[in-house]
C-alpha positions as CSV (number, residue, x, y, z in Angstrom):
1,X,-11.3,10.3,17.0
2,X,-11.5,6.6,17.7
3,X,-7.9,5.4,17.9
4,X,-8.9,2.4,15.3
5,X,-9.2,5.1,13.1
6,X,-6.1,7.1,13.8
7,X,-4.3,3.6,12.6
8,X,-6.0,3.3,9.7
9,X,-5.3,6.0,8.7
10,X,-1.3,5.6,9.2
11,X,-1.8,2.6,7.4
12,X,-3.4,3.9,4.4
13,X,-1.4,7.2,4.1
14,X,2.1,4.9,4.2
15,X,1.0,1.9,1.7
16,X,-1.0,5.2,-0.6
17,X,2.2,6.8,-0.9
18,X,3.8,3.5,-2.0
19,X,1.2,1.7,-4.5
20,X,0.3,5.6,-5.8
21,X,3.9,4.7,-8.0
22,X,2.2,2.6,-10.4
23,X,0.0,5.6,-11.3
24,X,1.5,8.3,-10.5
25,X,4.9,9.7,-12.1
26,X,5.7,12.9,-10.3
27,X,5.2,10.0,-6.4
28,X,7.6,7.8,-7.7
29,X,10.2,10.2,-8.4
30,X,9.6,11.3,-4.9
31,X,9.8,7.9,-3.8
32,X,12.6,7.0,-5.8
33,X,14.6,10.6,-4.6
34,X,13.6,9.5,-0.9
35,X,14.8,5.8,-1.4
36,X,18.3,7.0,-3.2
37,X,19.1,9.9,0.3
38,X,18.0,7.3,3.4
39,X,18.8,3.8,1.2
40,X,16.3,0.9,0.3
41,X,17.1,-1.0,3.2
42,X,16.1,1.8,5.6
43,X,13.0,2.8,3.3
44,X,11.9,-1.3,4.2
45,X,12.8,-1.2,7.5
46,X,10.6,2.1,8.3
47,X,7.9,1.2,6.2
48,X,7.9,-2.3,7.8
49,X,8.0,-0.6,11.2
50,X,5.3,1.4,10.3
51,X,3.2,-1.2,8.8
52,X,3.4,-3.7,11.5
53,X,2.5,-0.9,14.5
54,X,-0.4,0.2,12.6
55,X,-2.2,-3.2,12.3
56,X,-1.0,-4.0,15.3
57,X,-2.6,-0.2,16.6
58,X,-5.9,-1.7,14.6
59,X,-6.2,-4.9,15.6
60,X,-6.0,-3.7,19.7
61,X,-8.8,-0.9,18.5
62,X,-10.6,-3.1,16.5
63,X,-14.7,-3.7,17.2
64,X,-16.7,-5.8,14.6
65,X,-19.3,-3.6,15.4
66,X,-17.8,-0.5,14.6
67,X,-15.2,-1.5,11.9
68,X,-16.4,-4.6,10.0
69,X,-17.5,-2.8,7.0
70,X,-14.4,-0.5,6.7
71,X,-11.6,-3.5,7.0
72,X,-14.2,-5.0,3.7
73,X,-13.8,-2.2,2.0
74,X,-10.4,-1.6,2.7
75,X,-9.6,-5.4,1.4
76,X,-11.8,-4.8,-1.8
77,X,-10.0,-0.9,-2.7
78,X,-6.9,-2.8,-2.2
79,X,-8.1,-5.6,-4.4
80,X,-9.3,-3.3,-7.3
81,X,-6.2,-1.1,-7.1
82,X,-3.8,-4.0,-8.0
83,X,-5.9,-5.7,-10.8
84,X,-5.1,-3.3,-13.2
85,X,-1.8,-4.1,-12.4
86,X,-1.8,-7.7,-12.6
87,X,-3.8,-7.4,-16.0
88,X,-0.8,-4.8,-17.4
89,X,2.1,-7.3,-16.1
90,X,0.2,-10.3,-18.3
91,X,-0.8,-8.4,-21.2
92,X,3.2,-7.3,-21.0
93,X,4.2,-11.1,-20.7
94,X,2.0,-12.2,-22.9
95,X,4.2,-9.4,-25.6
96,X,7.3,-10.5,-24.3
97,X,6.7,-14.5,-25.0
98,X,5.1,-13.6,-28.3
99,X,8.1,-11.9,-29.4
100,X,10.7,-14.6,-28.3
């Protein structure tokens, strides 16, 4: 497996299991469990930690010719995943300063 790859993945699986609680109730009860026996401050730290050594891991095994097209894609899932977000958080603030 090319070691770009092997990042990548790292990357994905850590920041899935973190954006997958805005959709998913039974992962952020997980999350939340896991946050509540190590503490938020060592959930950051670790999550920055791995984060950081995974781009880092990517950008050393990174070769436009080979990877181009996945860092595009990667950029436009991450894109779409948060935009029903960011258009449930207006329509919610919109509701709130209606009401007020």
């Amino acid at each position: 497996m090319d070691n770009f790859y092997l990042f990548l993945l790292i990357y994905a699986l850590s920041n899935g299991f973190t954006m997958s609680r805005h959709y998913c109730s039974y992962l952020r009860n997980l999350r939340e469990k896991i946050i509540e026996k190590i503490t938020y401050g060592w959930w950051i730290a670790i999550h920055i930690v791995v984060d950081i050594g995974s781009i880092i891991g990517m950008m050393i095994w990174y070769n436009n010719d080979k990877h181009f097209w996945v860092v595009v894609a990667g950029l436009v899932f991450m894109i779409l995943w948060y935009i029903p977000l960011y258009l449930k958080k207006r329509k919610n603030d919109n509701n709130i300063s209606k009401r007020t």
